[in-house]
C-alpha positions as a printed Julia matrix, in Angstrom:
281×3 Matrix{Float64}:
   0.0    0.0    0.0
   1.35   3.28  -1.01
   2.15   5.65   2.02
  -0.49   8.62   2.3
   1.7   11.81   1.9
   2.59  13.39   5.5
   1.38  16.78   6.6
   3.56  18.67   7.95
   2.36  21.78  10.3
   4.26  24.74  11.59
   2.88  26.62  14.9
   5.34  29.33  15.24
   4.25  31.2   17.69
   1.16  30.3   19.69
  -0.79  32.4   22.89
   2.1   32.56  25.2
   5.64  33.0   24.12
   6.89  36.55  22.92
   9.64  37.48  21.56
  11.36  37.48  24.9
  11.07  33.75  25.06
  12.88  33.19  21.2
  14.22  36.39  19.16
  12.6   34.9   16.05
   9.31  33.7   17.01
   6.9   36.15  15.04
   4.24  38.36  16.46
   3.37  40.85  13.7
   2.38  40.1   10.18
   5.77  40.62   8.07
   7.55  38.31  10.31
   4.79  35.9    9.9
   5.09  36.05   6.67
   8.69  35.46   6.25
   8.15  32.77   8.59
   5.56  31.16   6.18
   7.91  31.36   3.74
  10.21  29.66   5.19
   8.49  27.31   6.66
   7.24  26.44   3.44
  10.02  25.69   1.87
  11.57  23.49   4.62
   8.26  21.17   3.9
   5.14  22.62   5.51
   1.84  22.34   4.16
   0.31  24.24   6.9
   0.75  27.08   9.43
  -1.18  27.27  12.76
  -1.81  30.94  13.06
  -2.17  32.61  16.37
  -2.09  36.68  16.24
  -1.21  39.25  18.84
  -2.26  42.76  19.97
   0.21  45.49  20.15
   1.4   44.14  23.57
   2.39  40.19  21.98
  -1.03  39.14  24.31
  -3.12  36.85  22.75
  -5.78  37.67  20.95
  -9.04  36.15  18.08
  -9.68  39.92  16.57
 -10.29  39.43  13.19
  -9.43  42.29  12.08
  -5.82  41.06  13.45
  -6.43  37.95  11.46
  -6.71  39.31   8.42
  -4.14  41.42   8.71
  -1.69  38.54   9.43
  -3.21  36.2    6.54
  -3.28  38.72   4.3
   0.4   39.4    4.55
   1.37  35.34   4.82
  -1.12  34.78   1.58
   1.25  37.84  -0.33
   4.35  35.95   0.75
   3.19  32.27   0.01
   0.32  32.62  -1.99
  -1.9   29.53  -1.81
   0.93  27.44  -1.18
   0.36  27.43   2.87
  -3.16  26.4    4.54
  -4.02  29.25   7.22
  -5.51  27.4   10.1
  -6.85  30.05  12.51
  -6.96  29.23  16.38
  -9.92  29.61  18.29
  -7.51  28.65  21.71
  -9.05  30.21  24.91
  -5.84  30.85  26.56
  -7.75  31.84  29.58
  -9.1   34.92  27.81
 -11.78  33.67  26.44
 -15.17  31.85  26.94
 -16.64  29.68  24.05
 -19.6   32.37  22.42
 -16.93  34.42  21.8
 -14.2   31.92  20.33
 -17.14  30.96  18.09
 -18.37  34.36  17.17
 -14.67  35.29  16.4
 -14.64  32.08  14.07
 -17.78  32.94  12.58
 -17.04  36.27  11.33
 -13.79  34.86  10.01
 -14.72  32.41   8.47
 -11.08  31.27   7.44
  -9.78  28.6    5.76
  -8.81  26.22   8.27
  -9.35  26.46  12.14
  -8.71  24.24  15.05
 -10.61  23.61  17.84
 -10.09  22.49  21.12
 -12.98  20.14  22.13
 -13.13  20.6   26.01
 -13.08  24.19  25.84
 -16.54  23.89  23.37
 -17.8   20.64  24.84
 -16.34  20.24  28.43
 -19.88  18.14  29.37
 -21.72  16.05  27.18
 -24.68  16.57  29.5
 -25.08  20.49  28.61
 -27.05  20.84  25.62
 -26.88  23.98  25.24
 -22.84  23.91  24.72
 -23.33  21.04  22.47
 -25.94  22.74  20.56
 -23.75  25.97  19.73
 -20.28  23.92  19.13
 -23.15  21.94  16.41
 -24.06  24.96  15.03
 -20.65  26.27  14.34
 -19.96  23.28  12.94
 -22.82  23.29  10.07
 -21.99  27.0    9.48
 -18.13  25.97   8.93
 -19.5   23.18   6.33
 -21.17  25.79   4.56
 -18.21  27.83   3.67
 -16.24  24.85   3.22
 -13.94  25.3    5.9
 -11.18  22.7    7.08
 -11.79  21.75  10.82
  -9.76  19.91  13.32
 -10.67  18.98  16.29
  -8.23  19.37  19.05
  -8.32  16.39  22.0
  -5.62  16.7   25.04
  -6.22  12.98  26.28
  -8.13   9.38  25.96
 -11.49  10.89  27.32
 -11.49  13.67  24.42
 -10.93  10.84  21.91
 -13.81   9.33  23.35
 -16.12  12.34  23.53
 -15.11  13.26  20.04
 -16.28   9.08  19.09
 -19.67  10.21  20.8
 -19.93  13.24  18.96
 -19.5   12.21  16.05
 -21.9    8.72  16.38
 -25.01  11.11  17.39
 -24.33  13.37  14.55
 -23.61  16.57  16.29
 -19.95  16.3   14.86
 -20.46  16.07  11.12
 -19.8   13.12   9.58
 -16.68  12.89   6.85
 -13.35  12.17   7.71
 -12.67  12.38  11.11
  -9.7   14.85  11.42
  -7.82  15.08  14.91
  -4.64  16.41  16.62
  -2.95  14.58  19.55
  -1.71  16.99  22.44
   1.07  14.59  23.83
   2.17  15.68  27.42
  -0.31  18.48  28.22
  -0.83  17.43  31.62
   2.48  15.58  31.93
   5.23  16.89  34.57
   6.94  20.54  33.23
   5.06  19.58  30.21
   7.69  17.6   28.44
   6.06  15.12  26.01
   7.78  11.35  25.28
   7.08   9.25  22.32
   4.68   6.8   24.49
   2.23   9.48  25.2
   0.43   8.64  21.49
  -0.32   4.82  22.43
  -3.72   5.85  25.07
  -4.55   8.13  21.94
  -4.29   5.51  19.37
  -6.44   2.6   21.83
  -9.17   5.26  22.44
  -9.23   5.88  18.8
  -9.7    2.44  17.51
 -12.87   2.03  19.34
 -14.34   4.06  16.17
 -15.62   2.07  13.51
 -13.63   4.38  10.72
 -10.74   4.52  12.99
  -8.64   3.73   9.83
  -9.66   6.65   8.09
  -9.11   9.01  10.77
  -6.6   12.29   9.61
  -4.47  11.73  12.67
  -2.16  14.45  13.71
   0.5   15.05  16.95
   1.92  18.36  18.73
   4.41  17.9   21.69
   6.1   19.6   24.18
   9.49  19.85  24.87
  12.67  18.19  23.96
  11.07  14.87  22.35
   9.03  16.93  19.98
  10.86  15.77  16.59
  10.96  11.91  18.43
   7.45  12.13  18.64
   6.65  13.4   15.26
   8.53  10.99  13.69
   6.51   8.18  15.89
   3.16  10.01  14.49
   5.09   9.89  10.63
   5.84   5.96  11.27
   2.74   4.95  12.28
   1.04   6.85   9.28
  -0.12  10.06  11.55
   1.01  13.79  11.11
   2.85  16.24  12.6
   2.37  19.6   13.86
   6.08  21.68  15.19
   7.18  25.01  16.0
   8.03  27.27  18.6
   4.83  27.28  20.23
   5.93  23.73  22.19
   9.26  23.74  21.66
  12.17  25.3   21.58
  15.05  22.19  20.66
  16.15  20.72  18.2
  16.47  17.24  18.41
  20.37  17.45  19.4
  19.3   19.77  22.19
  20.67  22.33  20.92
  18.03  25.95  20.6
  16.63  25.62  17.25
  17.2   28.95  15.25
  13.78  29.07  14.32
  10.62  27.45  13.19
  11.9   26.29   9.49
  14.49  24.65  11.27
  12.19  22.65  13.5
   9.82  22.0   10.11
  12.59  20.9    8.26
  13.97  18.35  11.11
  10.35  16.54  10.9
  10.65  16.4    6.79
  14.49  14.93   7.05
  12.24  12.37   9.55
   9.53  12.12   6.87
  12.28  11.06   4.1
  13.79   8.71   6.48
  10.55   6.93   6.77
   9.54   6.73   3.1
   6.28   9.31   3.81
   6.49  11.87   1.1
   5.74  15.25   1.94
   2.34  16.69   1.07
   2.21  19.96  -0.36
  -0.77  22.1    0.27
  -3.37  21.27  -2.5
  -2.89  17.64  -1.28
  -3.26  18.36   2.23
  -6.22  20.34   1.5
  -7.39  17.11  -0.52
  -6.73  14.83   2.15
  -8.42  17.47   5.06
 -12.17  17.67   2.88
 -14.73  15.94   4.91
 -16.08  14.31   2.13
């Protein structure tokens, strides 16, 4: 069987780090695009996109969205997805993460489960985090679902079983290590993902991604790459490079996972086949 071409995602900065933290992690929209570019051309199909206010804080204004895609689409073109957050970061509460989303509307966004759906048993969360959902599938837009452990893979199985998840290709990322001690990820943090995954009937189908934290990042993307998964890097986890040496910047961390890619036989997809590969049809 030939190998399904690996995706390869850069999150270069995410809600946290500033520039204090890494002098080239990128905050504004020129050095997101140059980023993108680079990023790009070290393998990525995808970039992760968080976007700051004026003091590097976190922020979903999408007027600040724009801005920043609209400079990464002049640098790149189509040749980069532009998956928008909708990440909390302990700003936020979920009507306006989904508002934000809605009048967006981008491309791609990701979504982290618990923070729309913390309790199965509230219909009235489950209800709105529906909604969104048939609104994104009316503008077409890529959606993946974010799950931090075992009981988000299962929630997401439920979800999608009564129908409030649309059906399609299921298409997940893997948090390894976000509860773990100092939040450093390991290679073995995928296997409770994978069991609680193949309790779904189309578990073989699923568009299976990882992030990581820490030092193991690149061993753990290149466990996801082995065992036919994806990988999402950049500065927003990690700050190594493999040798444990500082990695100069996110390119360098992209094109570690592609040398790991090559290794491995997965060829890289570029980002009309990852866009392919992401419909839900």
């Amino acid at each position: 069987m030939a190998q399904e071409p690996a995706i390869l995602t850069v999150a270069p900065n995410g809600a946290r780090r500033t520039t204090g933290d890494h002098a080239a992690l990128p905050v504004i929209p020129a050095t997101l695009a140059e980023t993108a570019r680079a990023c790009r051309d070290a393998g990525a199909a995808m970039i992760h996109l968080h976007v700051r206010d004026s003091g590097q804080r976190h922020s979903l204004d999408p007027g600040l969205y724009r801005q920043a895609t609209d400079a990464i689409r002049e640098a790149v073109g189509d040749d980069l997805i532009v998956q928008a957050t909708s990440e909390a970061a302990g700003i936020y509460q979920a009507p306006a993460q989904l508002a934000a989303m809605q009048a967006l509307a981008p491309e791609a966004v990701s979504m982290g489960l618990r923070e729309f759906v913390p309790d199965e048993a509230d219909g009235q969360a489950v209800d709105a985090f529906a909604a969104f959902l048939a609104f994104a599938e009316t503008r077409n837009m890529l959606v993946q679902h974010i799950l931090y452990d075992e009981t988000d893979v299962a929630r997401f199985i439920r979800l999608r079983a009564s129908g409030r998840i649309p059906a399609g290709r299921a298409h997940a990322l893997f948090v390894l290590g976000r509860y773990s001690r100092d939040q450093q990820s390991a290679p073995s943090d995928l296997d409770p993902f994978l069991a609680a995954m193949r309790e779904a009937t189309d578990h073989a189908d699923w568009l299976w991604a990882v992030c990581a934290f820490g030092a193991q990042e690149a061993a753990c993307a290149a466990r996801a790459l082995e065992l036919r998964g994806h990988a999402r890097v950049g500065v927003e986890n990690n700050l190594l490079l493999a040798d444990g040496s500082t990695a100069p910047d996110n390119a360098s961390l992209v094109a570690q996972a592609a040398a790991a890619a090559k290794t491995l036989n997965r060829p890289l997809a570029d980002a009309a086949t990852a866009r392919r590969m992401m419909r839900p049809g």
